[in-house]
C-alpha positions as CSV (number, residue, x, y, z in Angstrom):
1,X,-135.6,14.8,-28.5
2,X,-135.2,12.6,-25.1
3,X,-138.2,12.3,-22.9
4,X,-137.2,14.4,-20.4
5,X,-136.2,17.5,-23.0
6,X,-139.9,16.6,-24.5
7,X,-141.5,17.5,-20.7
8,X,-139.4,20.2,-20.3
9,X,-140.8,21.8,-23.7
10,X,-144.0,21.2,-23.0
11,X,-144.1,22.7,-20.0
12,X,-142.3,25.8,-21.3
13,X,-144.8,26.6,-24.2
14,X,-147.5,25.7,-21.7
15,X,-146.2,29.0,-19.2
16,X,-145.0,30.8,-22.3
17,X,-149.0,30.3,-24.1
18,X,-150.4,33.5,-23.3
19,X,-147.4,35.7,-24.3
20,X,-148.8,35.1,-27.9
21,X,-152.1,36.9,-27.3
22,X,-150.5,40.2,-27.0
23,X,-151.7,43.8,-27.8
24,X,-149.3,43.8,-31.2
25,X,-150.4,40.3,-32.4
26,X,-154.1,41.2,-31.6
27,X,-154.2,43.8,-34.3
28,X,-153.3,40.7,-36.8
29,X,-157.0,39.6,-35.8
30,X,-158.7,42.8,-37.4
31,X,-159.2,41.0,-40.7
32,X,-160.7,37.7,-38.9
33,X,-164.1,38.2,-38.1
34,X,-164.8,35.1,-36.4
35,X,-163.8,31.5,-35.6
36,X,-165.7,28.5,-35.8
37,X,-164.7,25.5,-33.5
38,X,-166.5,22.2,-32.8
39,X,-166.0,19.6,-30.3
40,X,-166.7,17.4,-27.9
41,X,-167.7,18.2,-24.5
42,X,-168.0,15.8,-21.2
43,X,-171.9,14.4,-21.5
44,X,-171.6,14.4,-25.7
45,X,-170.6,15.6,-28.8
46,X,-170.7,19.6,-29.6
47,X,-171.6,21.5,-32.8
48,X,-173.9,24.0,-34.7
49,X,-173.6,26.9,-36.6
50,X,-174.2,29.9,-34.2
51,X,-174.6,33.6,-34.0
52,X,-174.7,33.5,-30.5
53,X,-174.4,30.3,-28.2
54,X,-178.5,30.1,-27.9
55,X,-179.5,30.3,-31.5
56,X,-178.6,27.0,-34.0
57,X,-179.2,28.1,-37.2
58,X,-178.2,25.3,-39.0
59,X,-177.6,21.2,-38.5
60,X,-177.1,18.3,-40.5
61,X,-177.8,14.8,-38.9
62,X,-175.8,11.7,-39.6
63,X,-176.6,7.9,-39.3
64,X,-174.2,7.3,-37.3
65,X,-170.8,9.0,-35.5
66,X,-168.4,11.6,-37.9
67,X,-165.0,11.2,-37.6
68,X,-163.7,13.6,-40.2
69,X,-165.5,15.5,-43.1
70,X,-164.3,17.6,-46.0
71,X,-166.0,19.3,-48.9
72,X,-165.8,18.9,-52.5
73,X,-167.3,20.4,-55.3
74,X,-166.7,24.1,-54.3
75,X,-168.5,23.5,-51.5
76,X,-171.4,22.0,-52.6
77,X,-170.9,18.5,-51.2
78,X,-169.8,17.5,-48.3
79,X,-168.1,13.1,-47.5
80,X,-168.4,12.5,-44.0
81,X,-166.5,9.5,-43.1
82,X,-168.6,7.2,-40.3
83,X,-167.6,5.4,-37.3
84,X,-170.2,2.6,-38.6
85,X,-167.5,2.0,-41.8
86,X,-170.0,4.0,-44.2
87,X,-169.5,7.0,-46.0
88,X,-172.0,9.5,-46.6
89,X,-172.1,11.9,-49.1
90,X,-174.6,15.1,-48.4
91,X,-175.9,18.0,-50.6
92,X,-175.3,21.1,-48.7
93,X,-177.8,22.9,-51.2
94,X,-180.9,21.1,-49.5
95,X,-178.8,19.4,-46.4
96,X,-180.0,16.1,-47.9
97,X,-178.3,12.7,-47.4
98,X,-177.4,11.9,-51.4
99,X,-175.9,8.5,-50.7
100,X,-174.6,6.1,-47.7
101,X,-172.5,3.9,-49.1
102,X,-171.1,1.0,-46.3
103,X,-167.0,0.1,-47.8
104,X,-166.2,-3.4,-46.9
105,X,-162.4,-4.5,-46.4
106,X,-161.1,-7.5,-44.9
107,X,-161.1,-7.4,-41.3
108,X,-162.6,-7.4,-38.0
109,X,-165.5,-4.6,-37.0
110,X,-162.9,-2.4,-35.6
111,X,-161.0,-2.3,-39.0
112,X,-164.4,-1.3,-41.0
113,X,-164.5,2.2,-39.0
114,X,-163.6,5.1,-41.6
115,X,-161.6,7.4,-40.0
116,X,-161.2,10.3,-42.8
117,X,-161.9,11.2,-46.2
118,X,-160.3,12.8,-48.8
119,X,-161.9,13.8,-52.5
120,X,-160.2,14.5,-55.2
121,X,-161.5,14.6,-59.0
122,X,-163.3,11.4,-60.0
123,X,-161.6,9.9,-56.9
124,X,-162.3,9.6,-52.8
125,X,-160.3,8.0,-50.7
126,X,-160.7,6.7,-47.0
127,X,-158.6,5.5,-44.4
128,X,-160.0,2.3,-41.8
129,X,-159.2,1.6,-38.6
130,X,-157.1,-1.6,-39.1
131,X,-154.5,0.0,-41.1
132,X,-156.3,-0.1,-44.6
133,X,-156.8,2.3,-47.3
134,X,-158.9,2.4,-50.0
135,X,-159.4,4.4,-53.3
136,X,-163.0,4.7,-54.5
137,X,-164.6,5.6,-57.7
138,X,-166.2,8.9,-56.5
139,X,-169.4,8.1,-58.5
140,X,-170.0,4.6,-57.6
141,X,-168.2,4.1,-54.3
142,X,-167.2,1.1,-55.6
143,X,-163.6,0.3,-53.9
144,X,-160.8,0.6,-56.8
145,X,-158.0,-1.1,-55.0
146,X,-157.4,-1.2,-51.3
147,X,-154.2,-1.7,-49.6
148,X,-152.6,-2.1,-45.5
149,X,-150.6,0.9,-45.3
150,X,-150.1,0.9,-41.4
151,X,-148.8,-1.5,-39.1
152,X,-148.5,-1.7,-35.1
153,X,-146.4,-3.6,-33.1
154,X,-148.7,-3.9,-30.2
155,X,-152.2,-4.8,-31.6
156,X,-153.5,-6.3,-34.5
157,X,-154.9,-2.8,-36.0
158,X,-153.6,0.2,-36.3
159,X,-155.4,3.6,-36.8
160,X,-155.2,5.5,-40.2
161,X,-156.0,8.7,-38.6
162,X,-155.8,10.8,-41.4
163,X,-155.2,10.8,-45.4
164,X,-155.8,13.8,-48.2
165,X,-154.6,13.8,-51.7
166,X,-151.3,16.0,-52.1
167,X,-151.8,16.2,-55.9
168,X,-153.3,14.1,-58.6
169,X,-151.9,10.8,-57.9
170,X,-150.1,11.0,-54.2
171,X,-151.9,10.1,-51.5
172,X,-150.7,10.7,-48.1
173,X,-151.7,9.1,-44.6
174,X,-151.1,9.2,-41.0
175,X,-151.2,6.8,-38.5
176,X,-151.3,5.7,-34.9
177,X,-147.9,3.8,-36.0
178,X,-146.5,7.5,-36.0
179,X,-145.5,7.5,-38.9
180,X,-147.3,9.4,-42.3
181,X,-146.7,7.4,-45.5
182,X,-146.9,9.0,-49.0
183,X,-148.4,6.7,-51.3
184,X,-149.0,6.5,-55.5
185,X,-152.7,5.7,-55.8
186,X,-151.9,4.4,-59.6
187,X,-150.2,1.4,-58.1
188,X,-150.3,1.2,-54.2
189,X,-146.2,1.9,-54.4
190,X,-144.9,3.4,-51.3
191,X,-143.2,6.3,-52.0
192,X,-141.8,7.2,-48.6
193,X,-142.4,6.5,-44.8
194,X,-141.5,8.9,-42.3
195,X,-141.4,8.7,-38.5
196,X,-143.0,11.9,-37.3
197,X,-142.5,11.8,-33.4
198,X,-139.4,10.3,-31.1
199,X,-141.7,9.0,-28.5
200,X,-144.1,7.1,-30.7
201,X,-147.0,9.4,-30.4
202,X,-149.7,8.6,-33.4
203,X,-149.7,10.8,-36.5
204,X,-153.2,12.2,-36.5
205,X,-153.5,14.6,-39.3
206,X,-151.7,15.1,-42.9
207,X,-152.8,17.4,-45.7
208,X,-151.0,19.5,-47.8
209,X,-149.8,23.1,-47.9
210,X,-151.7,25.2,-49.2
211,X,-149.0,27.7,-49.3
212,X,-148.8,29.3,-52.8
213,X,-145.3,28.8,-53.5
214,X,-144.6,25.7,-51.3
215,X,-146.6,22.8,-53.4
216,X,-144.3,20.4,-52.7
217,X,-144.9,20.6,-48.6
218,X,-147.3,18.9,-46.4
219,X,-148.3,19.4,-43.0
220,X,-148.6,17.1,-40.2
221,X,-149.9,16.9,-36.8
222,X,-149.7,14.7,-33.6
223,X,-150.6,13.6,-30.7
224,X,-146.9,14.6,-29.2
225,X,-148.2,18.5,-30.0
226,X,-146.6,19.1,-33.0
227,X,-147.2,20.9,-36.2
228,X,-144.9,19.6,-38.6
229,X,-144.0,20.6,-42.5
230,X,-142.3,18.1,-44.8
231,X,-141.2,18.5,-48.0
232,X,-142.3,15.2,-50.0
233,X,-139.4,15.6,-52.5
234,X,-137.3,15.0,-49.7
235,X,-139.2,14.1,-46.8
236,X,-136.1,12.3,-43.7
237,X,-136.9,15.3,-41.6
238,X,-139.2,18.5,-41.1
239,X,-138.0,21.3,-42.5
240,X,-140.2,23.2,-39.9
241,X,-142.3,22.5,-36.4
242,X,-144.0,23.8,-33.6
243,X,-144.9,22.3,-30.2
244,X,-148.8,23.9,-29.6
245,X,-150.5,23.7,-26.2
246,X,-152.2,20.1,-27.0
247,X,-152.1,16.9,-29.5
248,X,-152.7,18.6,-33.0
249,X,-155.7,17.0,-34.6
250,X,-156.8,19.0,-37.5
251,X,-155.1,21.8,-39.5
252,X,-157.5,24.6,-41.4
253,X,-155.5,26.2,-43.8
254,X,-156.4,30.0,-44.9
255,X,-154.3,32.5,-47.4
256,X,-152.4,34.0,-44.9
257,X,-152.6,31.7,-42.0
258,X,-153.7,28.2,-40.2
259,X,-156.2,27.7,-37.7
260,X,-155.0,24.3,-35.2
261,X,-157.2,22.5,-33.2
262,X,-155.0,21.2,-30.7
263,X,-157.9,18.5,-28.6
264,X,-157.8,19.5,-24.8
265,X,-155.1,22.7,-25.6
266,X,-157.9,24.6,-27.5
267,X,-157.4,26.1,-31.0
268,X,-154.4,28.2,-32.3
269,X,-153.7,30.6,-35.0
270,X,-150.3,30.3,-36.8
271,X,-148.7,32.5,-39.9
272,X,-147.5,30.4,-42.7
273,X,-143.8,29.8,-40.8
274,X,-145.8,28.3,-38.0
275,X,-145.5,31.6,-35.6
276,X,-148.7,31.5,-33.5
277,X,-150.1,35.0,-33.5
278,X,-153.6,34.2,-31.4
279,X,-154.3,31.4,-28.9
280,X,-157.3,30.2,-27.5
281,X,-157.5,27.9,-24.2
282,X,-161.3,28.5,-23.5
283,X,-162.4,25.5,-25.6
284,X,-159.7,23.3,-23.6
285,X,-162.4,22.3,-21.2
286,X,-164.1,20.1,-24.1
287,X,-162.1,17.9,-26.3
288,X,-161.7,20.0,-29.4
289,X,-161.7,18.5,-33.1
290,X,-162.1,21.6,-35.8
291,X,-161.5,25.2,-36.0
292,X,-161.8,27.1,-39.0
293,X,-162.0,31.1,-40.3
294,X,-166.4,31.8,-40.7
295,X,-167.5,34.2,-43.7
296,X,-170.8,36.2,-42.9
297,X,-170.2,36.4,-39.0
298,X,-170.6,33.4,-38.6
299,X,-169.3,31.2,-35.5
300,X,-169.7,27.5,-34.4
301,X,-169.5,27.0,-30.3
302,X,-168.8,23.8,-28.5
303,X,-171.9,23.3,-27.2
304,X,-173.3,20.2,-24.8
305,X,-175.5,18.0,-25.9
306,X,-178.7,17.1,-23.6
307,X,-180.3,13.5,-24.3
C-alpha cells in the first residue's frame, strides 16, 4: 500500500471508529464483565489492580522499568523483562521477588535492555535491544545460546520488540527492522523472515494464535496500526489484517475474542476474523501498553503516578 493510500485508510477507520460501538455489537459485551488496561500517562507510568479508580488493591514493585511480562506456571509466576537488562522472576502466591537474574550479551548498554519474555517448559527466552536473542535454561538463567536476529540499516541496534514461543521449538520475534522472524531454538536456523509493513514501521508484537483450530497462525502487530495473522507454514503474506485506531503493541488473546492495545488509539476488542465489535478511545489520552479480559470484577485503570 503507497503512502498516500496508507493516510487515506487511516483517516477512514479513524471517522469510521465509533460505528463499531453500536447498540447490536454492545450486546456481544454481556459476557465481559470488565477490562483491565495499563499504561502510561504524561507525568509517569500507570497501573494497579482496581475496583474503582481510588482503591489499589494490589501492586508489585520492580527494580527497575517493565517492558513486557507474561505468566507461566498456570499463573503462578510471573518473568518481567527489565529495562536494566535483568530478568525478574516473581511468585504471585506471596508477590515476592524469587530471583533477578542480569543476562549479559555482547554489546553496548543499550543492547543489554530486555525488551520481552517468553516461557515455555524448561525454557525462557528474551529479546535485547541490539538485535539479540537469547534462550535461557528456565531454572538457572544461565544463557543456552544467543544469537543477532535483527538488523537496521540506520543504527547500530535494532529493537527486538517482541518474541513468544509458537510451539515447542519455534521461536518467533519482532522487530524495529519491521520484519518478524521465526526462528528454530534447537539450532538458531532461520526459518523465515517476513516484512510486515510497506512503509518500514517496526514490528512490535508477535505471539501465536490461540485459535483452537488455527495452530499453525500467529499474530502480529505494528507500529503502522495493523493487526496481522500469518500462517508460519507459509508465511510471504497475511492471510488476514486490520488497520486499528493506533500502533498495535500488545495482543490478549481470549476463547472467543482479542483484546488490542493500540498505544495512543486506546484498546479494542476484535472476534477471531479480526472484526472489532467494541472500541475504546478514553485511554487514548495516556500512552496505552496492555489490555486484557478481568475474572472477579476486576479492572486495572491508567492511573498517574505522583512523585
Amino acid at each position: 500500500m503507497k503512502r498516500k493510500e496508507l493516510d487515506n485508510a487511516k483517516e477512514s477507520e479513524k471517522n469510521d471508529w465509533k460505528k463499531f460501538n453500536t447498540k447490536a455489537n454492545n450486546k456481544r459485551m454481556k459476557g465481559i464483565k470488565k477490562v483491565a488496561v495499563s499504561g502510561a500517562a504524561p507525568d509517569g507510568p500507570s497501573g494497579g489492580v482496581k475496583r474503582d479508580p481510588k482503591e489499589e488493591l494490589g501492586r508489585i514493585d520492580f527494580p527497575a522499568g517493565v517492558h513486557r511480562f507474561k505468566f507461566a506456571e498456570q499463573g503462578a509466576l510471573l518473568y518481567a523483562a527489565l529495562s536494566d537488562g535483568s530478568l525478574a522472576e516473581i511468585s504471585l502466591k506471596d508477590r515476592s521477588l524469587k530471583s533477578k537474574t542480569q543476562i549479559t550479551t555482547e554489546g553496548d548498554d543499550v543492547g543489554r535492555m530486555i525488551l520481552d519474555v517468553s516461557p515455555s517448559g524448561d525454557y525462557v527466552a528474551v529479546s535485547h535491544g541490539d538485535g539479540q536473542l537469547s534462550l535461557l535454561d528456565g531454572s538457572t538463567k544461565a544463557i543456552i545460546r544467543s544469537w543477532k536476529g535483527h538488523h537496521s540499516r540506520y543504527t547500530e541496534n535494532c529493537e527486538v520488540w517482541s518474541c513468544a514461543h509458537v510451539d515447542s521449538n519455534t521461536l518467533a520475534s519482532g522487530g524495529e527492522d519491521a520484519h518478524f522472524c521465526l526462528w528454530d531454538t534447537r539450532t538458531t536456523d532461520r526459518i523465515s523472515r517476513i516484512k510486515v509493513s510497506t512503509d518500514g514501521s517496526g514490528c512490535t508484537f508477535v505471539g501465536p494464535s490461540s485459535d483452537g483450530g488455527n495452530d499453525s497462525q500467529v499474530l502480529t502487530g505494528s507500529y503502522d496500526q495493523f493487526i496481522r495473522v500469518y500462517d508460519q507454514r507459509n508465511p510471504s503474506q497475511a492471510v488476514n489484517e486490520r488497520m486499528l485506531a493506533g500502533g498495535v503493541w500488545n495482543i490478549e488473546q481470549h476463547p472467543e475474542c482479542m483484546v488490542v492495545s493500540c498505544m495512543y488509539g486506546g484498546w479494542a476488542m476484535l472476534d477471531r476474523i479480526l472484526e472489532p465489535f467494541y472500541c475504546e478511545r478514553k485511554p487514548g489520552d495516556a500512552l496505552l501498553y496492555g489490555a486484557t479480559i478481568c475474572d472477579q470484577g476486576l479492572r486495572i485503570l491508567p492511573s498517574k503516578t505522583r512523585r
